[in-house]
Structure formats: C-alpha cells, structure tokens
C-alpha atoms as a printed R data frame, in Angstrom:
    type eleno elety resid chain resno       x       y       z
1   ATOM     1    CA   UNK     A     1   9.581  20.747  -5.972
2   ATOM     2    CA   UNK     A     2   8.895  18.046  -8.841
3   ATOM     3    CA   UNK     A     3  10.899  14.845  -8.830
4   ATOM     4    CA   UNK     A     4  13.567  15.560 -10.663
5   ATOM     5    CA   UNK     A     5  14.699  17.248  -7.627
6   ATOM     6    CA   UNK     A     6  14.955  14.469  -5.789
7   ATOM     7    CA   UNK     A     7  16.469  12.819  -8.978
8   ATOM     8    CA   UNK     A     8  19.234  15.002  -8.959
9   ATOM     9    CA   UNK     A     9  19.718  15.367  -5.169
10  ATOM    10    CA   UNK     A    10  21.062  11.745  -5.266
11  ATOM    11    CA   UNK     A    11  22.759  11.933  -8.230
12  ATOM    12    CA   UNK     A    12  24.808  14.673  -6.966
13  ATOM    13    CA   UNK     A    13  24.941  13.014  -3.304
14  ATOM    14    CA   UNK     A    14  23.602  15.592  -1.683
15  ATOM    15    CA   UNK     A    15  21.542  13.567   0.955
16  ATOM    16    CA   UNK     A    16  21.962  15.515   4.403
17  ATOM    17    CA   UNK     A    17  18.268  13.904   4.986
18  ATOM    18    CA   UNK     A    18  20.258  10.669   5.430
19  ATOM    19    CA   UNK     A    19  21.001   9.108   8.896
20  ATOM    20    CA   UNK     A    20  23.551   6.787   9.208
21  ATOM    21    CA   UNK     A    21  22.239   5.204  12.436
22  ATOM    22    CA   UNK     A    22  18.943   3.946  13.517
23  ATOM    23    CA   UNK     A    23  16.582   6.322  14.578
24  ATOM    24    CA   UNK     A    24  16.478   6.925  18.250
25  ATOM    25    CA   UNK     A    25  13.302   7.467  18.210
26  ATOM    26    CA   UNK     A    26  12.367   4.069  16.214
27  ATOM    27    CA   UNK     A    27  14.101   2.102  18.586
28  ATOM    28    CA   UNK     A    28  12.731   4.155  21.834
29  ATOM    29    CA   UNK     A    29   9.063   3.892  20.718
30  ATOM    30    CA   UNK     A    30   8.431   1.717  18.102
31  ATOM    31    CA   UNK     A    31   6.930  -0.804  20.902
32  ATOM    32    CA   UNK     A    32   4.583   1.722  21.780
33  ATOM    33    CA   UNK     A    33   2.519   0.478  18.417
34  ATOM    34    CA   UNK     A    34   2.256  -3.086  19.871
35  ATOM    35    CA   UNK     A    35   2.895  -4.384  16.382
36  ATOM    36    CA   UNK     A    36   3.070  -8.552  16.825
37  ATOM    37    CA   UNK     A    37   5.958 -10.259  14.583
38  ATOM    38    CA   UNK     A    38   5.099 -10.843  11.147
39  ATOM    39    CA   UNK     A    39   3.212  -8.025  10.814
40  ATOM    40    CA   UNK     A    40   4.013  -5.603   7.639
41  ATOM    41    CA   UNK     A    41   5.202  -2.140   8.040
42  ATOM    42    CA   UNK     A    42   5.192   0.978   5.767
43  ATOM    43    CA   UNK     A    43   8.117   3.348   5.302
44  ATOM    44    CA   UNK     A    44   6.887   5.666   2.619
45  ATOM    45    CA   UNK     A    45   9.910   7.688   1.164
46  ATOM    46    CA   UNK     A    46  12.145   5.188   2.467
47  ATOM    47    CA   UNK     A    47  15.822   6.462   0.686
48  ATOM    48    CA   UNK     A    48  18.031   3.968   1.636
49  ATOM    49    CA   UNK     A    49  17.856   3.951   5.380
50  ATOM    50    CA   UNK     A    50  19.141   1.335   7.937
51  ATOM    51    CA   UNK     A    51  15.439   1.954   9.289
52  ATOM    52    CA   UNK     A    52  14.129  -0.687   7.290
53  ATOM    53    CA   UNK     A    53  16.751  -3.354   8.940
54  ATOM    54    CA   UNK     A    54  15.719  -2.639  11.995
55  ATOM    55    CA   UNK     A    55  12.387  -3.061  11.721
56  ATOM    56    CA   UNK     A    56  12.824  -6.491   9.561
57  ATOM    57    CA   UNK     A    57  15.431  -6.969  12.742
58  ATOM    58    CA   UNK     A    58  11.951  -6.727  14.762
59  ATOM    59    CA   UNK     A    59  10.473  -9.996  12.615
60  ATOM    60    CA   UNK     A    60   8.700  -7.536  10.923
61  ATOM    61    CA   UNK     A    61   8.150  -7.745   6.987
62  ATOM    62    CA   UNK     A    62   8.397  -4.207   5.323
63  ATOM    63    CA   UNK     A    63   7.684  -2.324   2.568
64  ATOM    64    CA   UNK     A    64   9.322   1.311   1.070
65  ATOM    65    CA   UNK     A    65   8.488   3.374  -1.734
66  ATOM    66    CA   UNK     A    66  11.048   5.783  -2.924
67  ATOM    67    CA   UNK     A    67  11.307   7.306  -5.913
68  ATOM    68    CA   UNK     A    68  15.373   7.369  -6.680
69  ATOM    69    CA   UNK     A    69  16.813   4.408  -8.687
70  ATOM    70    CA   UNK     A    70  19.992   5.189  -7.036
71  ATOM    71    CA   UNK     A    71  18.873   5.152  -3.461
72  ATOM    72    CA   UNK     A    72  17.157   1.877  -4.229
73  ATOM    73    CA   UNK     A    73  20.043   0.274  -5.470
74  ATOM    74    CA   UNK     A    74  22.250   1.940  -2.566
75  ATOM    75    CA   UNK     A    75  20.375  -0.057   0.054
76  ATOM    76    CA   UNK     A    76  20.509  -3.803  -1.066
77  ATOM    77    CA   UNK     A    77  23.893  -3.621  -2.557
78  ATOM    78    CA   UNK     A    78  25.352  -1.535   0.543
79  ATOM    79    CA   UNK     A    79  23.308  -4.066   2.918
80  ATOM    80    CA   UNK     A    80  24.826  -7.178   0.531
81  ATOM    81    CA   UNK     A    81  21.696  -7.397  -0.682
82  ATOM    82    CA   UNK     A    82  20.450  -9.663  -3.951
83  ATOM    83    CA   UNK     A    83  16.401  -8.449  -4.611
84  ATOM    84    CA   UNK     A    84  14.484 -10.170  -7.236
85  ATOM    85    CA   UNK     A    85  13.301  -7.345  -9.267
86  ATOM    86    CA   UNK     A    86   9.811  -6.964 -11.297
87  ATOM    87    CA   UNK     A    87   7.138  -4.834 -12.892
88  ATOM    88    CA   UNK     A    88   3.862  -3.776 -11.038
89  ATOM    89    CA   UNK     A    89   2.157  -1.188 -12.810
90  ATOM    90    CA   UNK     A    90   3.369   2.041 -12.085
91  ATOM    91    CA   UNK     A    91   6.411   0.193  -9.478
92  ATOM    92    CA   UNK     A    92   9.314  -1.512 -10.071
93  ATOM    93    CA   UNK     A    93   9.342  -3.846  -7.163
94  ATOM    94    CA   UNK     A    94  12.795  -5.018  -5.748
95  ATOM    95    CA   UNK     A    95  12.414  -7.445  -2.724
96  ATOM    96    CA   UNK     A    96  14.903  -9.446  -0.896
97  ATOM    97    CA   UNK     A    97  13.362 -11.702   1.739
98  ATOM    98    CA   UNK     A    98  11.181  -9.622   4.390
99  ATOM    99    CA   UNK     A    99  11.966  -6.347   2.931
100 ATOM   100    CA   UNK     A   100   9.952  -4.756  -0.571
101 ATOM   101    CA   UNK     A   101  10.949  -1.470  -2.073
102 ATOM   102    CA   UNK     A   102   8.626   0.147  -4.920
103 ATOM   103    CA   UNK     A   103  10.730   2.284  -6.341
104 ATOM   104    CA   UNK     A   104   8.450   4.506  -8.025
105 ATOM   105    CA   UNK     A   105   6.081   8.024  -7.131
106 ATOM   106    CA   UNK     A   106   4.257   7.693  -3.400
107 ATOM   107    CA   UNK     A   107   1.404   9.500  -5.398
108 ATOM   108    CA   UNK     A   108   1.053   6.389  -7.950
109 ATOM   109    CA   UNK     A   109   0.253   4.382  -4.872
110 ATOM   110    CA   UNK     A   110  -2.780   2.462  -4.644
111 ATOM   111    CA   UNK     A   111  -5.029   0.886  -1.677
112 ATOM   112    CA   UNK     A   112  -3.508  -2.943  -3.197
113 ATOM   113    CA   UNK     A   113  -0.473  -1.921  -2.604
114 ATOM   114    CA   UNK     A   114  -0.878  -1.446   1.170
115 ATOM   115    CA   UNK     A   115  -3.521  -3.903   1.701
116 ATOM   116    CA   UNK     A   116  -1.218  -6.013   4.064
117 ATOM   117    CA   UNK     A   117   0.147  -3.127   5.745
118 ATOM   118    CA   UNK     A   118  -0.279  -2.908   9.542
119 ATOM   119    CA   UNK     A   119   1.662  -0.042  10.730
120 ATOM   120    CA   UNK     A   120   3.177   2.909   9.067
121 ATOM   121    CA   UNK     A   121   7.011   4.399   9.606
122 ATOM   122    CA   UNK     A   122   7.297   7.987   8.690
123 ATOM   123    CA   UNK     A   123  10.618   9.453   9.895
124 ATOM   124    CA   UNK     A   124  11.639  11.323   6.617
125 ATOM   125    CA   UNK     A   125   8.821  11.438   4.619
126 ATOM   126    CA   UNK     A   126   6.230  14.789   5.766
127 ATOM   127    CA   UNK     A   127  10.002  16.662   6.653
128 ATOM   128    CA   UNK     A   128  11.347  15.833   2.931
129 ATOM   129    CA   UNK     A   129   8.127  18.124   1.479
130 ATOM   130    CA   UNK     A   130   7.340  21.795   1.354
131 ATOM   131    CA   UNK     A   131   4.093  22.795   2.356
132 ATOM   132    CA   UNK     A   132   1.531  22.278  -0.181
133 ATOM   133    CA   UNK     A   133   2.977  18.710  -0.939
134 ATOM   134    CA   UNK     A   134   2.313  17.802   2.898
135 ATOM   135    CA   UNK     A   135  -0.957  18.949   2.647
136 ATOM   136    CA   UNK     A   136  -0.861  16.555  -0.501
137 ATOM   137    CA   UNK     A   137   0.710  13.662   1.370
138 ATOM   138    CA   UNK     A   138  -1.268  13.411   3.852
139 ATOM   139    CA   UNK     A   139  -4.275  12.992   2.210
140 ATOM   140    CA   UNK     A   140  -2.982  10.332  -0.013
141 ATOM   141    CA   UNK     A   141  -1.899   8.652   3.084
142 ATOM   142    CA   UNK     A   142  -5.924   8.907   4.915
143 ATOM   143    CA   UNK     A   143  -7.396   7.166   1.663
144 ATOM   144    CA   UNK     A   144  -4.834   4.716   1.105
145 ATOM   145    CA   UNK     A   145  -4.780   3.375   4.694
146 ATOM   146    CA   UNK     A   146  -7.681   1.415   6.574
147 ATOM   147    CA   UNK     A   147  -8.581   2.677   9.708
148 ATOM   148    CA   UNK     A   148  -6.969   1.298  13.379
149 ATOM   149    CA   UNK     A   149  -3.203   1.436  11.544
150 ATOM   150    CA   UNK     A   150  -0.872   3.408  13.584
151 ATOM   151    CA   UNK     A   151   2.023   5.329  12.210
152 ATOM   152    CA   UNK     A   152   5.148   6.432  14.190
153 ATOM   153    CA   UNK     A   153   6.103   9.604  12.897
154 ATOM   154    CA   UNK     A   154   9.267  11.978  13.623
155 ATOM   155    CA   UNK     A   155   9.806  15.200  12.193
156 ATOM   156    CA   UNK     A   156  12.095  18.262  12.696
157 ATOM   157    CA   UNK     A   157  11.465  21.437  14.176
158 ATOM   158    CA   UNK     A   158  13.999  24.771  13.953
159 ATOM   159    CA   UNK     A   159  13.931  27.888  12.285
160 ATOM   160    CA   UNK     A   160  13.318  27.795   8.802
161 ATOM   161    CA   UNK     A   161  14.656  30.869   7.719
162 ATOM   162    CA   UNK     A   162  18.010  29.976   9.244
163 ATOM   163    CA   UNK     A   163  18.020  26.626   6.556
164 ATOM   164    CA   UNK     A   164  16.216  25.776   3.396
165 ATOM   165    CA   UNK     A   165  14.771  22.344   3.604
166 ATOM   166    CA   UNK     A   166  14.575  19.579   3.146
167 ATOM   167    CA   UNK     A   167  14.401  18.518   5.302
168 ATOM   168    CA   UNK     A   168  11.905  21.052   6.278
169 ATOM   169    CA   UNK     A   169  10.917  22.512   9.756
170 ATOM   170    CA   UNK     A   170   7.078  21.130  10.542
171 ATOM   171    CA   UNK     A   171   5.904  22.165  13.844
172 ATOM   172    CA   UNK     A   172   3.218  20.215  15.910
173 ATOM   173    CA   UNK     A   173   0.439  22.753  15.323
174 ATOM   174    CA   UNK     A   174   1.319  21.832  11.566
175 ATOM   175    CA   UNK     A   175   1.005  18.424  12.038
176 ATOM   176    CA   UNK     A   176  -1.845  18.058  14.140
177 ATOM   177    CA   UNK     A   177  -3.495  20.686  11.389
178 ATOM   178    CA   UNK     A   178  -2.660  17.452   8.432
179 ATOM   179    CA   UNK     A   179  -3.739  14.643  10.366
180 ATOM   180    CA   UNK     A   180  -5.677  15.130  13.391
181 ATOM   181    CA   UNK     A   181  -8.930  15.350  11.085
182 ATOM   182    CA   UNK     A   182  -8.745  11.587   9.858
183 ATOM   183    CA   UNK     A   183  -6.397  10.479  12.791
184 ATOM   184    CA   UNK     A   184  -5.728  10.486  16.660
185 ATOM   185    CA   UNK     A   185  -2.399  12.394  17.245
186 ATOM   186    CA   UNK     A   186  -0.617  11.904  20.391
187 ATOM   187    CA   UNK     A   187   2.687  13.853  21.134
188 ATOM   188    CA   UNK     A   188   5.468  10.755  22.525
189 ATOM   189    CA   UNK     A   189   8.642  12.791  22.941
190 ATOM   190    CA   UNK     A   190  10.733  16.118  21.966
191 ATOM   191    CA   UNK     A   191  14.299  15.721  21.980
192 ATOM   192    CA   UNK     A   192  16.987  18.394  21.561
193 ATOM   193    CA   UNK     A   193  18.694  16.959  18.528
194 ATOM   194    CA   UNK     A   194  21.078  19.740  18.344
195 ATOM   195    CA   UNK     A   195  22.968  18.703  21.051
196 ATOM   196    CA   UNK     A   196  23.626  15.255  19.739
197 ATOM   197    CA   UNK     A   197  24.055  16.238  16.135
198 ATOM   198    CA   UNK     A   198  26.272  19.104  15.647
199 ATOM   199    CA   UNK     A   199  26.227  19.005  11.681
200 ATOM   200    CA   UNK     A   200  23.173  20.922  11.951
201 ATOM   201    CA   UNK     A   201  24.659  23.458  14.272
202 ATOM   202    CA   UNK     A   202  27.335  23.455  11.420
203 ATOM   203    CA   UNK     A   203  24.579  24.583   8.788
204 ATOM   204    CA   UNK     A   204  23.877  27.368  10.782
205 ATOM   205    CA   UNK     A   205  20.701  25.983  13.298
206 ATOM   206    CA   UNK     A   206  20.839  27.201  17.056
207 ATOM   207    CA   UNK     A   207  18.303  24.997  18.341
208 ATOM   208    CA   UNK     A   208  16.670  22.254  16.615
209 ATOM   209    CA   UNK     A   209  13.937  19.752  18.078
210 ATOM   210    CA   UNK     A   210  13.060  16.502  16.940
211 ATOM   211    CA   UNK     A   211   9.912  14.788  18.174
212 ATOM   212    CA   UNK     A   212   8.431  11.765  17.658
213 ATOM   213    CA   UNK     A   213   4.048  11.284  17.569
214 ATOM   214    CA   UNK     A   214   2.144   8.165  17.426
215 ATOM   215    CA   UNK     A   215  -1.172   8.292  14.724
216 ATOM   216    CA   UNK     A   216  -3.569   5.842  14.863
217 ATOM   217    CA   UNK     A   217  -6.191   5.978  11.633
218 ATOM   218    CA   UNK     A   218  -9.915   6.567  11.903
219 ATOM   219    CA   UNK     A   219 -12.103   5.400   9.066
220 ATOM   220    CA   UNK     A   220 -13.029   8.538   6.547
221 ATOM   221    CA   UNK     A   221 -16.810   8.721   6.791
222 ATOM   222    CA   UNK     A   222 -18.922   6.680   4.193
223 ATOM   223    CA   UNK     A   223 -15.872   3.951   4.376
C-alpha cells in the first residue's frame, strides 16, 4: 500500500473508513485523558472527520495530518470553513482558527511539528494500515512524541478474511504487541459495533468489535 492508494481511494469516493457521526467512543472517553481546555490534540490521518469539531467543540486546539488534497479540502469547505493556507517544509498547512491540517505524509513528520501537542486521537489511523506499515507507524509515533502524552485510540476487530481492509482488523494482542514497549496500554471498552452499524453486516461481517484503549507515553531510554 503506497499513497497513491489512498490518492485514488478519494478520488474515486470510496471512503467506507468515513463516519459520519462523532465517535462514540470520543465522546464516551475522551474525559478519561483529563486534557484541560486549550490544550492541543493530535489526530494523525485525520480524513475529513467531524472528530476534529468535536474536540475543538471541547476548547481544544487541534492538529491533523492527512495525506489527500481532496479530503483536506472536503472538511473546511463542507464545515464552511475559510483556512489560511501555507508552506512548511514537507506540509502544506491549512488552518482555520483552533483547527491545523498538514496535509502531507505522517512519515515526513517531525518532533517541531508536535512540539505543542498534548494528547493524541487515533480512531482511524493504525486500522487504515496493513501490517508492516503499523509496525511502521507506531514507531514514528514513540520518537515523535514526548513522554506522559496520552492517546485515545479505537480500532476494529472482525474477521479479516471475511473483508479486505482498510480498514483493517487489529486485535488487542496486536496492539499491545506495537505499543506496550514504549507505552502503558489500558483496555477502556469493547463494543459490538455490528449491532449498531449494519453496513458492515452488509459487506459480509458477522460480528465485528470495536474497542477503544487509552496510551499514555513513556520516555524511550537515553531521552
């Protein structure tokens, strides 16, 4: 999977990794970080979800990286949006108010760009790669963050030879196998998300589990 896949997955509209609503699980558990107002939040992979209204909703500033043009542009205009719009290295930054998007590759990030960052949102990000780019992600993630930041993360769990991702299946023996060296991982919640969303069911899933984990950032040794 190389960008171009994602290029052309919004080109051609085929975004079945998009919600339409806010996350239940966001709005459930996102006071479990004890984030004050004011404080910035990270949605890496961001798309164009109503997420990142929410959270700004929460007096929090926030800021996305997503690599589709059209996604980025899909979220101010569809919010009636105006961003000022400029170049930072690798990013092209678009920003209205509280809310940032670089819309650029997560792996071009660097530790400046998340030196304000206080939290981390991750509900489609790890799901949206196969296996060897989680692996990937996740260490990008342990050296760009500083240690004590806490990251809400959801992912999806059914059987993978019953859909091809993404978004992709990633169980909690995965998970705790990415992060649990460089993090503490607790388990918050599993919901039965095929009962409430029956377009999965539709694509041929009999069960499907969504669960929610709070991370909270150690320092990597030597840091």
């Amino acid at each position: 999977m190389d960008l171009s896949f994602w290029h052309e997955r919004w080109e051609r509209t085929e975004i079945g990794f998009h919600q339409q609503d806010i996350n239940v699980h966001l709005q459930q558990f996102w006071g479990r970080l004890n984030l004050p107002a004011g404080r910035r939040v990270f949605a890496p992979l961001c798309g164009k979800s109503r997420d990142l209204l929410w959270l700004a909703g929460q007096g929090h500033a926030v800021t996305g990286v997503e690599i589709s043009p059209i996604a980025v542009g899909a979220f101010f205009e569809e919010n009636g949006l105006r961003p000022r719009r400029w170049r930072d290295g690798a990013f092209e930054v678009w920003e209205h108010d509280e809310i940032r998007l670089l819309l650029g590759d997560f792996f071009a990030l660097e530790p400046r760009h998340l030196a304000d960052i206080a939290a981390v949102y991750d509900r489609a990000s790890l799901i949206a790669l196969p296996p060897p780019m989680r692996e990937d992600y996740a260490r990008a993630l342990a050296a760009l963050l500083p240690a004590g930041i806490q990251t809400l993360l959801v992912t999806l769990e059914y059987d993978q030879a019953r859909l091809d991702g993404p978004p992709f299946s990633v169980g909690e023996s995965e998970v705790r196998a990415l992060f649990e060296s460089g993090h503490a991982v607790e388990l918050i919640e599993t919901r039965d998300a095929l009962a409430e969303e029956s377009r999965w069911r539709e694509r041929g899933l009999d069960w499907l589990l969504e669960r929610a984990y709070r991370l909270t950032h150690r320092a990597a040794p030597g840091r």
